[in-house]
Structures are given as structure tokens and as C-alpha cells.
One Martini backbone bead per residue (centre of mass of N, CA, C, O) as a GRO file, in nm:
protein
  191
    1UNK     BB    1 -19.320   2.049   0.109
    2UNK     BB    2 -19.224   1.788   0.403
    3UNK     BB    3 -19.278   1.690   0.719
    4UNK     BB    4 -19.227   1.436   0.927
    5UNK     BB    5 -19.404   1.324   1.214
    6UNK     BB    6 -19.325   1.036   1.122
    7UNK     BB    7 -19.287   0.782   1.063
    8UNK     BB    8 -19.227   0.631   0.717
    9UNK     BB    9 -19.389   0.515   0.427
   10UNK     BB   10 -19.290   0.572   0.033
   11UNK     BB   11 -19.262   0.407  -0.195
   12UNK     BB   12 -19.080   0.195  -0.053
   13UNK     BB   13 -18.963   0.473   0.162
   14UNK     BB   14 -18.791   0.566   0.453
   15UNK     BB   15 -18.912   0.765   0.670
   16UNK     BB   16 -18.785   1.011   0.946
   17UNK     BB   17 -18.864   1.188   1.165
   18UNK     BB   18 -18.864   1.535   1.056
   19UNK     BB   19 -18.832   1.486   0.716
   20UNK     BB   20 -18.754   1.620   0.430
   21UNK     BB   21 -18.956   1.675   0.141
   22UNK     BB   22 -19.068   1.583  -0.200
   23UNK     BB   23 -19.402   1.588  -0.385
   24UNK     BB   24 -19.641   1.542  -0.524
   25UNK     BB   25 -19.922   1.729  -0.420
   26UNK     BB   26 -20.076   1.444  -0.367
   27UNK     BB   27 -19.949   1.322  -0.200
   28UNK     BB   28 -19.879   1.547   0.050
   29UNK     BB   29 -20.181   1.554   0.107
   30UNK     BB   30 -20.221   1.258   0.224
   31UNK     BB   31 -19.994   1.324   0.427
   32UNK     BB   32 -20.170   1.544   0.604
   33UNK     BB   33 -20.451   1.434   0.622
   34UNK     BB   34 -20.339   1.229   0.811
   35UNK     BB   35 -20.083   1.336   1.023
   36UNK     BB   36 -19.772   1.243   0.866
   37UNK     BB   37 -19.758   1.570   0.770
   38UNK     BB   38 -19.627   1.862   0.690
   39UNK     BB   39 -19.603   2.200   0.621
   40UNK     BB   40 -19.303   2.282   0.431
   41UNK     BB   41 -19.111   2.559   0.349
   42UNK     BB   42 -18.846   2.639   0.174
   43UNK     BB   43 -18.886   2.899   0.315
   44UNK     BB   44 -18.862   3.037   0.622
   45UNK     BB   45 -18.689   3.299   0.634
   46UNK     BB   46 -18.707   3.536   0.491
   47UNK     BB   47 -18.604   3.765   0.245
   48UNK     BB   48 -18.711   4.145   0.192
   49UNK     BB   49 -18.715   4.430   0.007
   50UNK     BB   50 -18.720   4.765   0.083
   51UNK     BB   51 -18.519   4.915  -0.050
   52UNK     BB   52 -18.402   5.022  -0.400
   53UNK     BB   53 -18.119   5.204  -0.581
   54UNK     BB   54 -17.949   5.276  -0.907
   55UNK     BB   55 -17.992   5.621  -0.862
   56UNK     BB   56 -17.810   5.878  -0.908
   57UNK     BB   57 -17.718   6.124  -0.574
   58UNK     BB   58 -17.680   6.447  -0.556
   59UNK     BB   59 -17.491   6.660  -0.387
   60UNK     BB   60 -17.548   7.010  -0.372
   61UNK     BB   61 -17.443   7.104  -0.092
   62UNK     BB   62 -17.286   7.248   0.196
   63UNK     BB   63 -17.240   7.212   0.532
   64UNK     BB   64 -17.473   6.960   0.492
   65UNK     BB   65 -17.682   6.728   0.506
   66UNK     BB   66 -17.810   6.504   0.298
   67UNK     BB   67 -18.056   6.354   0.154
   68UNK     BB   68 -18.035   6.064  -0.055
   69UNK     BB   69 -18.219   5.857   0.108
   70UNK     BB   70 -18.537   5.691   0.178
   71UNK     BB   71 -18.740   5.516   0.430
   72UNK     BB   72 -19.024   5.310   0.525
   73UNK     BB   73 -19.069   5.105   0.833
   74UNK     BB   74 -19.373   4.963   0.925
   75UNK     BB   75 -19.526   4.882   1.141
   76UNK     BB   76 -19.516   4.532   1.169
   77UNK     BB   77 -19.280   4.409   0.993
   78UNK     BB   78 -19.106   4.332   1.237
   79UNK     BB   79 -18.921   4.135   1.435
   80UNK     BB   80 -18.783   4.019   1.757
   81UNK     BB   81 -18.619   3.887   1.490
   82UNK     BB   82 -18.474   4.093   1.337
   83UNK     BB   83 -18.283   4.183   0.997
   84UNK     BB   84 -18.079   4.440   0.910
   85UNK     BB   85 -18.002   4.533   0.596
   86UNK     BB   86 -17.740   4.739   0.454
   87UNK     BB   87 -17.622   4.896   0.095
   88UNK     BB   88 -17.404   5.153   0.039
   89UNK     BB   89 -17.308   5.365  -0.252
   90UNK     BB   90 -17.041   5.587  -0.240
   91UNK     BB   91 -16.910   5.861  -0.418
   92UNK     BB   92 -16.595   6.059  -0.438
   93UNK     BB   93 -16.388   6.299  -0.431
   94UNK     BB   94 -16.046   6.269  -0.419
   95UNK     BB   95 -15.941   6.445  -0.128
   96UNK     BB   96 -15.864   6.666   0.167
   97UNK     BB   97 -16.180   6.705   0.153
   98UNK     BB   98 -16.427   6.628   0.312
   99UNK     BB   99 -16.706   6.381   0.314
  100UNK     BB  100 -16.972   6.276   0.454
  101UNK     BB  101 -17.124   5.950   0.587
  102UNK     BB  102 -17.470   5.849   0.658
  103UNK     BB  103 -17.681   5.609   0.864
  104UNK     BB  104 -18.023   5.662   0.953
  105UNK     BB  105 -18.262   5.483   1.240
  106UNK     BB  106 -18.466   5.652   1.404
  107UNK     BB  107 -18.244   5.923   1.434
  108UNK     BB  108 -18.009   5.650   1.466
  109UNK     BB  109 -17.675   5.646   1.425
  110UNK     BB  110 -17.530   5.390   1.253
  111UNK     BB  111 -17.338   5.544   1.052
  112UNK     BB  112 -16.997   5.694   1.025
  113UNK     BB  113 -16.805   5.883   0.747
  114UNK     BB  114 -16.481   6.046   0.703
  115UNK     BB  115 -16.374   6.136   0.358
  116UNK     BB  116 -16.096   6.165   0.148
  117UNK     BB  117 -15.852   5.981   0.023
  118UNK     BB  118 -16.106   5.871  -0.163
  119UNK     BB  119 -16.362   5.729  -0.413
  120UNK     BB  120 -16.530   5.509  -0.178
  121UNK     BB  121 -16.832   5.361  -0.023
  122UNK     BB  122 -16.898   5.001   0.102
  123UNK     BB  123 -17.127   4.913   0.325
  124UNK     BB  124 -17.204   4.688   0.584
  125UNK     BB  125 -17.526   4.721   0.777
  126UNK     BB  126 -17.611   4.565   1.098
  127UNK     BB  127 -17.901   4.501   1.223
  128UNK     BB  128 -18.032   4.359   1.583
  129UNK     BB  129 -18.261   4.220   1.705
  130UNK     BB  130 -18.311   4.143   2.095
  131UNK     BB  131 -18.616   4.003   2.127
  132UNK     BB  132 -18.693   4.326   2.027
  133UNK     BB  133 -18.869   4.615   1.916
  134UNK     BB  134 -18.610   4.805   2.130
  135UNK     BB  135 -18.313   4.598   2.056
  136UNK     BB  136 -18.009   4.664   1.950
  137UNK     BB  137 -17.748   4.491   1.739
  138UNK     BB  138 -17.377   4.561   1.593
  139UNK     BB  139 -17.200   4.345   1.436
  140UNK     BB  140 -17.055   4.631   1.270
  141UNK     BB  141 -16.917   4.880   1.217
  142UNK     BB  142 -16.634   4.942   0.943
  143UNK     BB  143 -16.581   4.619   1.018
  144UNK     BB  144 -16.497   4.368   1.036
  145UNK     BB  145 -16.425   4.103   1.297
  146UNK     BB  146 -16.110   3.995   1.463
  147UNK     BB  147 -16.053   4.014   1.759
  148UNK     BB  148 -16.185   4.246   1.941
  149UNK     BB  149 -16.219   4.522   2.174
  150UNK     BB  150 -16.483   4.619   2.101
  151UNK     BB  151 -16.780   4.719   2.158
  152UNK     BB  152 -17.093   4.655   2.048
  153UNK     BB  153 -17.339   4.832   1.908
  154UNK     BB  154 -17.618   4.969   2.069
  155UNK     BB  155 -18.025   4.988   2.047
  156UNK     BB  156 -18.347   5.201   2.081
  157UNK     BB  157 -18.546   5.131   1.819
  158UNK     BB  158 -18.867   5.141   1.760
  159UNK     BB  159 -19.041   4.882   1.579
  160UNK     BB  160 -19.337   4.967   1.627
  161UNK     BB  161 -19.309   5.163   1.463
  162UNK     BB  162 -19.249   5.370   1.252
  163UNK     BB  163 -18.937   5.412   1.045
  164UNK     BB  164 -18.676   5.587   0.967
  165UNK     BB  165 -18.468   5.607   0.687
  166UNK     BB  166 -18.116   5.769   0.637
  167UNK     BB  167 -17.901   5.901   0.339
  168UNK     BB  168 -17.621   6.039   0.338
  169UNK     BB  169 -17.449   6.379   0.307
  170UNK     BB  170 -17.143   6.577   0.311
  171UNK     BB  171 -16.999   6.868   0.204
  172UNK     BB  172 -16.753   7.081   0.248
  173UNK     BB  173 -16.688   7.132  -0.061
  174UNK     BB  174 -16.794   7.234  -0.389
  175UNK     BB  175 -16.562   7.096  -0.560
  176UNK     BB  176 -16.675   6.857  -0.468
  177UNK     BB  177 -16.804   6.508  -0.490
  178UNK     BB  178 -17.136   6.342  -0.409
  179UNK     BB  179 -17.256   6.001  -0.412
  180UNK     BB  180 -17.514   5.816  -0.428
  181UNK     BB  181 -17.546   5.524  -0.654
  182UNK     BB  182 -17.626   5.331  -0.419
  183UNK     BB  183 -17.910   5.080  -0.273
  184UNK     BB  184 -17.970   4.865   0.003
  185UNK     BB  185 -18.271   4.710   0.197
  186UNK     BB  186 -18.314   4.456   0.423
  187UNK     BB  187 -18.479   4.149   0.555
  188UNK     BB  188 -18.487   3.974   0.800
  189UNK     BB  189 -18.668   3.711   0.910
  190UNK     BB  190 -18.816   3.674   1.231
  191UNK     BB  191 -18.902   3.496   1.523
   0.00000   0.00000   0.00000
């Protein structure tokens, strides 16, 4: 694929200054070669995937957070405008005990739920680096958001350095259930 960098004409068809098309490996090669057009990537911004699994993991004890699972994000992965998104899927017996489902990333809980009489959690969690590597904006809390009252939570987690990202859990009483059966974390690559 290529972008125009001049108008031109290519098999009797006007392209504009600009314009992205996609041809042949040899035509492409021709037009770059002269200088009337750059290579364009499909994909400008991939978005690629840090960690995930669907192994389900269960809470052992009571009373205290559980590492559910964790994963390290390492120096220089991020750009000062890149995006984090967390999707994890904890379920637990509904029931009047506590529950607690929590996602910290470099030690600042980005994330926290105490859960009673419901049967599962799967938040949308997305952190956005705010054109630097340790200045995060979070758009959304427990939930979407149209009209809202309250200001979206910042943080300065430093993603110069390496960062680890940890899915918790932690039961109040032994006779419920708790596990995270799901997680995927992504990223959007940022200019």
C-alpha cells in the first residue's frame, strides 16, 4: 500500500496528492523509487497483545488479595501516547460476602470492585498515557459514561521503566467462590 506524495497519473487513473491506493509489489516499488509516493502501512497504529489467558484461576484463601495473575510491561514497550486495555472476567458465588476484584498497575490500583450478590465482573479498564510516560488519564471508572459528574482519575505511573500489572481477588468468607476465569491486556500503539 502507498500514499501520493504528488498528484499523478498511474494506468490512465488520476490519483491525488495524498491519496492511499494499493498495487502491485512492482508498480509500488516504482513509484517510491521516483519519489512520487511512500510506503503506507495498513496498519498505522497496530494494537498488540500483552498478556492473556482464559485458565481459570482460583482464589485459595480468605482475607487477604490474591494475585490472580500478573504480567510485566517492559521499559520502552510504551509511547507517550499509547493505550492500555485490561478485559478481565472474575466470577464468584452470589452471596450477602464480600467479594474484592482489583487491577493495580506499577503498584496504583487502577481498578476496584467489591462484589456481593451478583455472579460475575467483566469491566472494560483503559488507562491513556497523556503524551508522556507517566501521566495517565482513565476514561472510564465502573462504567461508561455519558453526562457525568465526576472527573475521570489521573495517575503517574512511570512506564519509562518497567511496569507489572497484577488481577487480584480476595474472599471475605471461605465458603464462596472466587476466580478469574478470564483476562486479556492490550495495547494501542501511540504516536
Amino acid at each position: 500500500m502507498i500514499r501520493f506524495l504528488n498528484d499523478e497519473t498511474v494506468a490512465g487513473h488520476r490519483h491525488g496528492k495524498g491519496t492511499i491506493a494499493l498495487f502491485d509489489s512492482a508498480t509500488e516499488a516504482a513509484l517510491i523509487t521516483a519519489g512520487d509516493a511512500e510506503d503506507y502501512p495498513a496498519v498505522v497504529q497496530p494494537v498488540e497483545v500483552l498478556s492473556s489467558s482464559a485458565v481459570a484461576v482460583s482464589c485459595a484463601s480468605t482475607a487477604a488479595d490474591e494475585v490472580l495473575a500478573s504480567f510485566t510491561i517492559r521499559a520502552g514497550i510504551f509511547g507517550v501516547n499509547s493505550i492500555l486495555q485490561i478485559e478481565p472476567l472474575w466470577t464468584h458465588t452470589n452471596s450477602a460476602n464480600n467479594k474484592l476484584l482489583k487491577v493495580k498497575v506499577g503498584g496504583s490500583t487502577i481498578y476496584t470492585a467489591t462484589r456481593t450478590t451478583t455472579a460475575k465482573e467483566a469491566p472494560l479498564i483503559v488507562l491513556a498515557n497523556r503524551n508522556s510516560l507517566s501521566a495517565q488519564i482513565q476514561p472510564y471508572d465502573n462504567t461508561y459514561v455519558t453526562a457525568g459528574s465526576g472527573a475521570p482519575a489521573t495517575y503517574a505511573i512511570d512506564f519509562s521503566a518497567a511496569v507489572d500489572v497484577e488481577i487480584t481477588g480476595q474472599r471475605a468468607n471461605g465458603v464462596d467462590t472466587l476466580a478469574l476465569q478470564y483476562f486479556r491486556a492490550l495495547h494501542f500503539v501511540g504516536a
